[in-house]
C-alpha positions in Angstrom: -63.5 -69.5 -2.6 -61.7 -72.1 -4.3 -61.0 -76.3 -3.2 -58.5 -79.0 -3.9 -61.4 -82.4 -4.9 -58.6 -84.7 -3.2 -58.4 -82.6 0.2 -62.6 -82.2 0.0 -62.8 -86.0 0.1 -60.9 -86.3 3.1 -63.6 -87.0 6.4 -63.1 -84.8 8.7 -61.1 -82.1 6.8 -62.2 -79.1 5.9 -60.2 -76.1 3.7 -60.5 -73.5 1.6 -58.6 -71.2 -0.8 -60.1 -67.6 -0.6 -60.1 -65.3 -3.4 -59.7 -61.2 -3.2 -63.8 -61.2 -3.4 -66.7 -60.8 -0.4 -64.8 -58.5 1.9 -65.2 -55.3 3.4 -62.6 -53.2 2.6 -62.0 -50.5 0.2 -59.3 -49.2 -2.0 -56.0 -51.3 -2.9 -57.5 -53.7 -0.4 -61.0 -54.2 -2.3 -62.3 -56.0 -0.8 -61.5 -59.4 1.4 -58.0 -58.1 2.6 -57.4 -60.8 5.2 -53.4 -59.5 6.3 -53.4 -57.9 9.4 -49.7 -56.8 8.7 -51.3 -54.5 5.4 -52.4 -50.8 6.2 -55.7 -51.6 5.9 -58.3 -50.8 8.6 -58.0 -53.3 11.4 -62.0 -53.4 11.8 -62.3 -54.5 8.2 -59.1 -57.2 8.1 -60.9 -58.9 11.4 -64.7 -58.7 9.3 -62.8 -60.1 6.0 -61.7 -62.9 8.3 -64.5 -63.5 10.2 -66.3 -63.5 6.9 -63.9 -66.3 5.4 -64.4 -68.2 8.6 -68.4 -68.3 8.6 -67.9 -69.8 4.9 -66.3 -72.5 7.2 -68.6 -73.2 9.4 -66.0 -71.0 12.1 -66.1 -68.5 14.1 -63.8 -65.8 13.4 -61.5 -66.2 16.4 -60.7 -69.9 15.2 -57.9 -68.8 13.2 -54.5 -68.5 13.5 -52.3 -66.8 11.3 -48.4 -65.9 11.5 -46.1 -63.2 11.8 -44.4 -64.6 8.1 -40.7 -64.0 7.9 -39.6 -66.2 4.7 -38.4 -69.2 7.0 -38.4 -72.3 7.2 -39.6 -72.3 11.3 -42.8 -74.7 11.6 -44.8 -74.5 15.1 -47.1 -77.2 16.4 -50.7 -75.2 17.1 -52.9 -76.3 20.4 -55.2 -73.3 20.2 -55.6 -70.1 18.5 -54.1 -66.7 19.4 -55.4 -62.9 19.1 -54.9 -61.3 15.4 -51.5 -59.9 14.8 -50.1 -62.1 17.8 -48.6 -65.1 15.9 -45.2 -66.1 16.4 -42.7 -65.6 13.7 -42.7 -68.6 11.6 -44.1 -69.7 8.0 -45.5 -73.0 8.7 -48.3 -74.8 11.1 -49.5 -78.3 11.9 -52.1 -79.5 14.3 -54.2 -82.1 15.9 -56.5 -80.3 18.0 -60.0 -80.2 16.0 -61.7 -76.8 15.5 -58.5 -74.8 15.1 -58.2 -73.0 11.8 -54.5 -72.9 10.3 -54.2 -69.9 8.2 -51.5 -68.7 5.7 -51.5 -65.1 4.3 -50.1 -64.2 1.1 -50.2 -62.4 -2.2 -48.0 -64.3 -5.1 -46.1 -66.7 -2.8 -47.9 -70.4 -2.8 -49.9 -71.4 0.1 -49.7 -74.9 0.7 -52.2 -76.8 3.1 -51.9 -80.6 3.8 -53.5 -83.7 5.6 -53.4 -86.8 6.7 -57.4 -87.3 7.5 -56.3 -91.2 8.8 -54.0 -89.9 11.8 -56.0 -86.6 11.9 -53.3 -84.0 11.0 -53.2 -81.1 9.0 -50.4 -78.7 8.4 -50.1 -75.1 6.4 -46.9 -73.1 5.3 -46.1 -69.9 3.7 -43.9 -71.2 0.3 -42.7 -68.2 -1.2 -39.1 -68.8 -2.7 -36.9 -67.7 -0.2 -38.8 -70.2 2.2 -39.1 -72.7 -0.5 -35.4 -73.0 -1.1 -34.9 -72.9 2.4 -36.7 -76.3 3.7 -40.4 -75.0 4.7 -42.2 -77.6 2.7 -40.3 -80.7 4.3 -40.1 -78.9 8.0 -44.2 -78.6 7.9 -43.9 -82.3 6.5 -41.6 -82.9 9.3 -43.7 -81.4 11.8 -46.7 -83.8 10.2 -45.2 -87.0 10.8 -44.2 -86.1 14.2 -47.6 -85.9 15.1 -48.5 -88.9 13.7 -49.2 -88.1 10.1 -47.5 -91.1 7.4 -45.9 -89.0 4.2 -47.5 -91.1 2.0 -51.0 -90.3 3.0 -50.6 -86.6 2.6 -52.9 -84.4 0.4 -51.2 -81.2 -0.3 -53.0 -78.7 -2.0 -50.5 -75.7 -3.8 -53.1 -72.4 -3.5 -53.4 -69.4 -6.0 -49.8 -67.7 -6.4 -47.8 -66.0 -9.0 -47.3 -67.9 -12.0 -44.3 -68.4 -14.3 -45.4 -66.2 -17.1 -45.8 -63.5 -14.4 -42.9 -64.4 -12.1 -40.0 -62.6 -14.0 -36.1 -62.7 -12.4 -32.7 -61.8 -12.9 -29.4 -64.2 -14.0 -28.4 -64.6 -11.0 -31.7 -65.8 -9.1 -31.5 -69.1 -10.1 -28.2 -69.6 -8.6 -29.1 -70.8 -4.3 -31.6 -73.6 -7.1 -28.9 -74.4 -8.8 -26.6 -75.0 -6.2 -29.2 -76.9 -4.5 -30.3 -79.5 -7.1 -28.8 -79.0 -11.2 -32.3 -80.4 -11.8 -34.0 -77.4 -10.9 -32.9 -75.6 -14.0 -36.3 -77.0 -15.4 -37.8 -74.4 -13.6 -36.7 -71.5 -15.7 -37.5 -70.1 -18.9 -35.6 -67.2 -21.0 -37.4 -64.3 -21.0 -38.8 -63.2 -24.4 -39.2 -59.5 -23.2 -35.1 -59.2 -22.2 -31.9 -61.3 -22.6 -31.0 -60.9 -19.0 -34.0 -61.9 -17.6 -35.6 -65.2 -16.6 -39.1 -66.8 -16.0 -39.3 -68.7 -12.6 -42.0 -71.5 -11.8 -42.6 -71.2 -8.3 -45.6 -73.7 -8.3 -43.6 -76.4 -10.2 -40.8 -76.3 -7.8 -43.5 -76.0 -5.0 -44.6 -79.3 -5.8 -41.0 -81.0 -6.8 -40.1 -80.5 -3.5 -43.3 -81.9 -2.0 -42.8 -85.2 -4.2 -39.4 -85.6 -2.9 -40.5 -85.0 0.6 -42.4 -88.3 -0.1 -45.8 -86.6 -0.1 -48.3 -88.9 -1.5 -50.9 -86.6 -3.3 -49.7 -83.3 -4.6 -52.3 -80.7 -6.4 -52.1 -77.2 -8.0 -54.7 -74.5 -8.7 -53.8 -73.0 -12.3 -54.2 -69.3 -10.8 -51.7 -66.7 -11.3 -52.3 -64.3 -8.7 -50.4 -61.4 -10.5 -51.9 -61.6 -13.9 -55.7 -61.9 -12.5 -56.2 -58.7 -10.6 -60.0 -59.3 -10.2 -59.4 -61.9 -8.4 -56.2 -61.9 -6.9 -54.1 -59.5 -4.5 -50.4 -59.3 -5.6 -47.4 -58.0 -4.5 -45.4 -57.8 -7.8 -48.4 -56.7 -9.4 -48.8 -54.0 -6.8 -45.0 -53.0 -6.9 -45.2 -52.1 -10.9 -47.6 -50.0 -10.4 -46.8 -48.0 -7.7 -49.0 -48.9 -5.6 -47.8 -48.2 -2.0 -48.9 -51.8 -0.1 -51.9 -54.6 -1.1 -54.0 -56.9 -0.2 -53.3 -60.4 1.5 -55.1 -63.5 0.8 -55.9 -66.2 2.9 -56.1 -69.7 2.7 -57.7 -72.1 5.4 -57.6 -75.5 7.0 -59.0 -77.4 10.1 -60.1 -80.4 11.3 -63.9 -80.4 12.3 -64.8 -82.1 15.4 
């Protein structure tokens, strides 16, 4: 289980990063396999959550998790739902105290956020495709509608693929390119092909937080792909053969 020291200074806030370790399953989901959408037994993906959740101080029916799509759709949460229920969407902010915002994933960036003065928090789902497409500012968006002031916002970037890990092809960078010229920063030549590229998904993560106005933006030096002990990955699990993996889940609430 890993922390961000800003967000664990906040009163009243309480998160968590979890790690691939102290689950249930077996197999390609060894062991804390917290994706209901993975092929895993669904009696060991609801004790790998309810697990996560007791580390919280939660029961395991306090959390609510997406049906992730790669958007950039934010909803407002009130309570939590049934596993596997979630509405399609790759961000959440709340108010309501005791509800556990969840985000699944395994390479993309989880990113969880709060304002502890107006007593909002707020998660998304930042892998590229949502990244390019707005979800960071539409969950900051969705924050300051409730309340939250940018400026007071800790965001905490989660354990995802990292550049050395994250190679693309010529014409990925284009929809960043097109976007801001800037964001050319966020690519390195490949030294393994000429054609290929090296994106920084964390970096642009947290660009596009700072211009969102965020006030306090932090990153966990993980790379999920190259760290298989710890990590679930989906590249990682794709060059190999493998025929799904794991999903890991990170956590935030506000207590009561």
């Amino acid at each position: 289980m890993l922390t961000i020291g800003p967000i664990n200074e906040l009163p009243g806030v309480r998160h968590a990063f979890f790690s691939r370790e102290g689950g249930v399953s077996q197999g390609l989901y060894a062991s804390l396999n917290c994706g209901p959408g993975s092929d895993d037994d669904p009696a060991a993906v609801r004790e790998n959550r309810r697990r996560a959740l007791a580390h919280l101080d939660l029961p395991g029916d306090a959390l609510a998790t997406l049906h992730q799509v790669h958007s950039a759709e934010v909803v407002e949460v009130t309570e939590s739902w049934e596993i596997g229920q979630g509405p399609r969407a790759d961000g959440m902010v709340t108010k309501r105290p005791g509800v556990a915002l969840g985000v699944l994933a395994a390479d993309c960036a989880p990113v969880l956020l709060a304002d502890a003065e107006a007593g909002v928090v707020g998660a998304c789902h930042a892998g590229w495709k949502g990244a390019v497409g707005g979800v960071l500012e539409a969950t900051v968006a969705a924050m300051l509608r409730l309340g939250a002031e940018a400026g007071r916002i800790v965001a905490g970037i989660g354990p995802c693929i990292a550049q050395r890990s994250y190679e693309v092809g010529e014409s990925f960078p284009k929809p960043f390119l097109d976007q801001d010229a800037d964001n050319a920063k966020f690519f390195s030549p490949s030294a393994r092909a000429s054609d290929k590229l090296h994106f920084d998904l964390r970096g642009y993560v947290a660009r596009r937080l700072k211009l969102a106005e965020v006030g306090n933006v932090q990153v966990l030096p993980c790379d999920t792909c190259g760290e298989p002990e710890r990590f679930f990955s989906y590249r990682r699990a794709t060059k190999a053969g493998e025929p799904d993996y794991g999903r890991l889940l990170s956590v935030i609430y506000l207590g009561d």
